[in-house]
C-alpha positions as CSV (number, residue, x, y, z in Angstrom):
1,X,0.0,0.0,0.0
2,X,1.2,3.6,-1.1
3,X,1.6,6.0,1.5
4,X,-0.5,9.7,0.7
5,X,0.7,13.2,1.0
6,X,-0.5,14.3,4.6
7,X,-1.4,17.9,3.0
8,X,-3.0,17.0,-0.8
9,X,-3.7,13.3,-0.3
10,X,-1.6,12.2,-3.6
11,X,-0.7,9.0,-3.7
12,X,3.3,9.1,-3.0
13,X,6.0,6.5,-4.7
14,X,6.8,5.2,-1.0
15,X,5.2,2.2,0.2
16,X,3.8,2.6,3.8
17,X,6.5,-0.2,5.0
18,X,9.6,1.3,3.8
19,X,11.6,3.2,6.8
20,X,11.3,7.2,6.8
21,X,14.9,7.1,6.9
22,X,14.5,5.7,3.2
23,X,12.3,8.2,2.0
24,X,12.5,11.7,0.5
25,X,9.9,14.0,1.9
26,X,8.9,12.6,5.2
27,X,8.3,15.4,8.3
28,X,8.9,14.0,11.7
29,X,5.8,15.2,13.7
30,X,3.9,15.5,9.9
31,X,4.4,12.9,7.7
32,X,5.2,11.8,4.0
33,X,4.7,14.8,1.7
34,X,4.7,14.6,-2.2
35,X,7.6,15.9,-4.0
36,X,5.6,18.7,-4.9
37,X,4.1,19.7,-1.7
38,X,7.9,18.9,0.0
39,X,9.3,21.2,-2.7
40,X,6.8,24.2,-2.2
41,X,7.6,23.8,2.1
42,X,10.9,25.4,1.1
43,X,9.6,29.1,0.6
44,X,7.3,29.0,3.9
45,X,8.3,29.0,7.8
46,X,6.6,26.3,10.4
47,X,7.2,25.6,13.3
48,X,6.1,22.7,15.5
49,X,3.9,22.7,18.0
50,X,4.2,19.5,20.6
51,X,0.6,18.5,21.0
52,X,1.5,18.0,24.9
53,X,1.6,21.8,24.5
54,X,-1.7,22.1,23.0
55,X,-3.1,19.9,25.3
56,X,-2.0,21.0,28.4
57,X,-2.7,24.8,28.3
58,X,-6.8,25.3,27.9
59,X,-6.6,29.3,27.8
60,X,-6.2,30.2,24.2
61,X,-4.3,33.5,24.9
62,X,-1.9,31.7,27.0
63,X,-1.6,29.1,24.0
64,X,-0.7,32.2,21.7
65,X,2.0,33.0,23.9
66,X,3.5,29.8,24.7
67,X,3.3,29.2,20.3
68,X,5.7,32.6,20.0
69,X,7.7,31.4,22.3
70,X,8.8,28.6,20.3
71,X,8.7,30.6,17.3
72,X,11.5,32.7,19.0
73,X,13.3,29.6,19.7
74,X,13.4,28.4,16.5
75,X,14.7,31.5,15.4
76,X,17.7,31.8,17.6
């Protein structure tokens, strides 16, 4: 079975078995991306959020200000 792109849903040439240290376009924390939608990644910024992080903190506004915190991280 082929694994999908986790943001179009294209079919991808990796099978679901083969080790993401053997493929081209896997995220850790997203998934398998198609070489297109891997390609186009290169002219945004993300940044992950741990879903602990999510979880754990039920006031939005203190959400918001724990996500620019790791943005600033990632930047440094």
């Amino acid at each position: 079975m082929k694994e999908h792109c986790v943001s179009c849903g294209v079919e991808t040439a990796y099978e679901v078995s083969t080790h993401i240290d053997m493929r081209n376009g896997y995220i850790e924390g997203l998934g398998q991306l198609c070489v297109r939608c891997y390609n186009s990644t290169k002219e945004r910024n993300h940044i992950i959020v741990p879903e602990s992080t999510i979880i754990m903190t039920p006031n939005n506004s203190e959400l918001g200000s724990k996500v620019r915190e790791l943005y600033y991280e990632t930047k440094d």
